[in-house]
One Martini backbone bead per residue (centre of mass of N, CA, C, O) as a GRO file, in nm:
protein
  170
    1UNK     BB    1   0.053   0.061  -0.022
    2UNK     BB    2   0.305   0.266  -0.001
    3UNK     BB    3   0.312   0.291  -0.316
    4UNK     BB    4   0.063   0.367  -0.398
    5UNK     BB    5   0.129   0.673  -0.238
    6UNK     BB    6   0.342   0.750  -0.471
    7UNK     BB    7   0.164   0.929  -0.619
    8UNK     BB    8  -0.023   1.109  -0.474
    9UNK     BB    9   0.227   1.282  -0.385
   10UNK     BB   10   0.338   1.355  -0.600
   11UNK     BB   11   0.084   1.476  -0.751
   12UNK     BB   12   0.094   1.718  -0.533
   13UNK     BB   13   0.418   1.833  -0.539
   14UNK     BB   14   0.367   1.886  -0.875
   15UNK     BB   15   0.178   2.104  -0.853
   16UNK     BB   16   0.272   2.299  -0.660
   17UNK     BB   17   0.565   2.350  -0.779
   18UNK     BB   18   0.348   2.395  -1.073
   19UNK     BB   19   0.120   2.620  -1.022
   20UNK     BB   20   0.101   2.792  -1.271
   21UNK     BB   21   0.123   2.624  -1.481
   22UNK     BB   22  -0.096   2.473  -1.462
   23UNK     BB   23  -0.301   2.701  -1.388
   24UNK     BB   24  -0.271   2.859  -1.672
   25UNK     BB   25  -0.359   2.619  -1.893
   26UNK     BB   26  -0.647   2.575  -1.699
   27UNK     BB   27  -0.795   2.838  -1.782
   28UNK     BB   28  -0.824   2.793  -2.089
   29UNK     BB   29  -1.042   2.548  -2.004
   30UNK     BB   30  -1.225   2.724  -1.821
   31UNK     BB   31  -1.285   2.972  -1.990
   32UNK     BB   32  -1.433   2.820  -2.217
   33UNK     BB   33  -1.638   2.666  -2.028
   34UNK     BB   34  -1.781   2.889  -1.928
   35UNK     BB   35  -1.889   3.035  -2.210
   36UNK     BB   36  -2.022   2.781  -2.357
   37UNK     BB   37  -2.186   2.700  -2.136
   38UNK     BB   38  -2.352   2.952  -2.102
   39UNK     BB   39  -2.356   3.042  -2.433
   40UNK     BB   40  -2.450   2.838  -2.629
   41UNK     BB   41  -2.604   3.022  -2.832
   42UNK     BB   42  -2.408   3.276  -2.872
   43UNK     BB   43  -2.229   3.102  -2.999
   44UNK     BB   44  -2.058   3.011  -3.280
   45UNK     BB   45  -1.944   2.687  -3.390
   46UNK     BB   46  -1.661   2.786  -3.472
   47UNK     BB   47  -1.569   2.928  -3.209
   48UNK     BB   48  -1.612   2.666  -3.031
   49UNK     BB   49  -1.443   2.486  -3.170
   50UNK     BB   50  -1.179   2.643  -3.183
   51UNK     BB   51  -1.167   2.657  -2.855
   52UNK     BB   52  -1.117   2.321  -2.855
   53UNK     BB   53  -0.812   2.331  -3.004
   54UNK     BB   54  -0.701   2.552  -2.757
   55UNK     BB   55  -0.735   2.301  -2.539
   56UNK     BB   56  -0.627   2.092  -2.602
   57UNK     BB   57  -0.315   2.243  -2.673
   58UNK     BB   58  -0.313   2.307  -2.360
   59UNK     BB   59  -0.336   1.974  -2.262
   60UNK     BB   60  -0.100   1.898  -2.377
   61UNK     BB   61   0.110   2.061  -2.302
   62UNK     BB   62   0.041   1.989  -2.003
   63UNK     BB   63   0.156   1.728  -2.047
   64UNK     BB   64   0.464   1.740  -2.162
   65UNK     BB   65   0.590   1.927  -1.948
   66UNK     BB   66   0.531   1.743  -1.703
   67UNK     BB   67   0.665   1.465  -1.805
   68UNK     BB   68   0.928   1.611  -1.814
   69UNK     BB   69   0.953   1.642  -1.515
   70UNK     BB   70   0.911   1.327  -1.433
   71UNK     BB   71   1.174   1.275  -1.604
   72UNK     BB   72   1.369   1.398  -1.463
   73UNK     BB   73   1.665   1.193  -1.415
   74UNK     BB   74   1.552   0.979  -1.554
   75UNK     BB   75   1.494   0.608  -1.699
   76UNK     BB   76   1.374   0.406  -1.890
   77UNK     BB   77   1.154   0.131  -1.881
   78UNK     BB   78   1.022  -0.149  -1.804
   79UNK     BB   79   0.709  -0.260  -1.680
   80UNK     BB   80   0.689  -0.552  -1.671
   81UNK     BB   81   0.819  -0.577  -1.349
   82UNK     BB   82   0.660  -0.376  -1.200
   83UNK     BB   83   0.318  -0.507  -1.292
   84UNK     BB   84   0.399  -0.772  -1.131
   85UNK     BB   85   0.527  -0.681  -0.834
   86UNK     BB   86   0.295  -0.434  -0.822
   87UNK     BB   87   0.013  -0.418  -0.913
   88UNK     BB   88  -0.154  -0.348  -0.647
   89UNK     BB   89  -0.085  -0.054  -0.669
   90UNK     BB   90  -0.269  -0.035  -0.954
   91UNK     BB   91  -0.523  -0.066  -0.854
   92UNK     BB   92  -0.539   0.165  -0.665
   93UNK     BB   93  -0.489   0.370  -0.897
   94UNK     BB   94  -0.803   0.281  -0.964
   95UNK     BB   95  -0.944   0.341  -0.733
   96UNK     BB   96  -0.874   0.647  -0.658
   97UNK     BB   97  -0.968   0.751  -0.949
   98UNK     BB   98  -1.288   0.577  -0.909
   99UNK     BB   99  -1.342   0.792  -0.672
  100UNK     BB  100  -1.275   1.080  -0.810
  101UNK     BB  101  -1.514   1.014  -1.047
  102UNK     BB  102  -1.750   1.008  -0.874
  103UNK     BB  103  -1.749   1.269  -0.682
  104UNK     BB  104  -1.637   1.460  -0.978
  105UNK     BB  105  -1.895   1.351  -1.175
  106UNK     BB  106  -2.121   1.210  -1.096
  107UNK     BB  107  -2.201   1.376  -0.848
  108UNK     BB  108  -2.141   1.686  -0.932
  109UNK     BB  109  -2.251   1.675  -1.237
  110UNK     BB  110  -2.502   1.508  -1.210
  111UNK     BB  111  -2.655   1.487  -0.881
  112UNK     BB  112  -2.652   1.808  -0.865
  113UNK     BB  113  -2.781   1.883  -1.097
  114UNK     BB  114  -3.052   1.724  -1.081
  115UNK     BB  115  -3.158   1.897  -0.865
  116UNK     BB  116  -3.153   2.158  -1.005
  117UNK     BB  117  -3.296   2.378  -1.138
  118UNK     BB  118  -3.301   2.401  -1.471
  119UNK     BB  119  -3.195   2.708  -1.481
  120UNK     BB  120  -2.945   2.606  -1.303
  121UNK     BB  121  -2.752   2.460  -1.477
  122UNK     BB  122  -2.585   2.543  -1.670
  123UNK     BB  123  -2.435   2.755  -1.443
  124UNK     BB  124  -2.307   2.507  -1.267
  125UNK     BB  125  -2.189   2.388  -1.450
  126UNK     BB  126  -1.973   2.600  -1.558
  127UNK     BB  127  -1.847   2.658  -1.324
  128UNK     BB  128  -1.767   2.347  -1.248
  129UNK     BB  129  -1.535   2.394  -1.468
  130UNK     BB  130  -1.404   2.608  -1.372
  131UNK     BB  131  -1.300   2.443  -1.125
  132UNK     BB  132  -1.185   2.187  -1.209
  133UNK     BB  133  -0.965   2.215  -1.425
  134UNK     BB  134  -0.753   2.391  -1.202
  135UNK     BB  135  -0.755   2.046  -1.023
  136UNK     BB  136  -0.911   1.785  -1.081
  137UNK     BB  137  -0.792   1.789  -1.419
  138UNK     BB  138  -0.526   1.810  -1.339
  139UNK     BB  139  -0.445   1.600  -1.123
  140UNK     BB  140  -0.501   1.349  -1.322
  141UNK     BB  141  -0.298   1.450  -1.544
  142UNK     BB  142  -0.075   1.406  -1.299
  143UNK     BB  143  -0.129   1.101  -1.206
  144UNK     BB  144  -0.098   0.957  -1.463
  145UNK     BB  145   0.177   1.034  -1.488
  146UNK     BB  146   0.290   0.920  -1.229
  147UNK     BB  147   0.245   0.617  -1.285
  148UNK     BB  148   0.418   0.593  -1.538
  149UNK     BB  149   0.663   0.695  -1.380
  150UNK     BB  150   0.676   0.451  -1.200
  151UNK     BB  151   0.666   0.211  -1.430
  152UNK     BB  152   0.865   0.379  -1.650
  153UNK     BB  153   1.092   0.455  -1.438
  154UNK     BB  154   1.392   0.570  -1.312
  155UNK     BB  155   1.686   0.654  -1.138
  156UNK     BB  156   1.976   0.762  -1.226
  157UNK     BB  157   2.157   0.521  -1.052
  158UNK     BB  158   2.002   0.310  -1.025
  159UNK     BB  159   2.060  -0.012  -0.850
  160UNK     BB  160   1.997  -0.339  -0.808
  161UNK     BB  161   2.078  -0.509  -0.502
  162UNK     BB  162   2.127  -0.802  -0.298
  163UNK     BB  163   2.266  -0.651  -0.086
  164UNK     BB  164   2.380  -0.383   0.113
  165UNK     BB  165   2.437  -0.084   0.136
  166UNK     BB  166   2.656   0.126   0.081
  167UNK     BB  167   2.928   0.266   0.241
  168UNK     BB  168   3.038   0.523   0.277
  169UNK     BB  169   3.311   0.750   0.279
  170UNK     BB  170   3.550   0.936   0.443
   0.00000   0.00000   0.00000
């Protein structure tokens, strides 16, 4: 369980350290879904389409960059061997995962959307993308990199040895 715990340590603390990139990133599709969500008559379909593939493109920059910090210092192996001797670790990250779908997707989004007069679901649902996205929304998406990362990267001169860790020289 200890090992399952290092993906979300990290995906805090890597939030953190770079929370401007993240949410600056994330207000791009919080804004924009701030606006289509509430005004979606009011939006021309092109100009819709238009901000959806500058969400796209700024959610890829955000996997792209934060990859790029994932990976620093480290280097690519096979995940073959980690997802053999630590499955279990990976089942946690599917359960931590689809507890966080349940409570701010299905609860938040749906839930809770249903018990609300239809007049107030849409500016609702607004919000809450627009709080979602550099929250929620960022933090599964590092996450999900912390995964790949426990999985399929090691720290450069990290060596298993079979002995007791050697002892420094004075």
């Amino acid at each position: 369980m200890k090992l399952a715990w290092e993906v979300p340590k990290w995906t805090w603390r890597c939030y953190t350290r770079h929370l401007p990139l993240v949410v600056g990133l994330s207000l791009i599709a919080s804004v924009q879904r701030l606006v289509v969500v509430n005004w979606t008559g009011e939006i021309p379909p092109a100009v819709a389409t238009a901000s959806e593939v500058v969400v796209m493109a700024a959610r890829v920059l955000l996997v792209v960059l934060v990859w790029r910090i994932a990976v620093a210092g480290r280097r690519l192996r096979s995940g073959r061997d980690f997802a053999r001797r630590h499955w279990r670790s990976l089942v946690w990250q599917v359960v931590f995962l689809s507890a966080a779908f349940a409570v701010f997707e299905v609860l938040a989004e749906h839930v809770v959307s249903a018990l609300l007069p239809p007049s107030a679901r849409q500016t609702y649902l607004a919000v809450l993308l627009f709080v979602k996205n550099p929250t929620v929304i960022a933090l599964t998406f590092l996450w999900w990199i912390g995964v790949l990362r426990q999985v399929f990267t090691e720290e450069v001169g990290a060596a298993v040895t079979s002995g007791p860790p050697a002892v420094p020289r004075r």
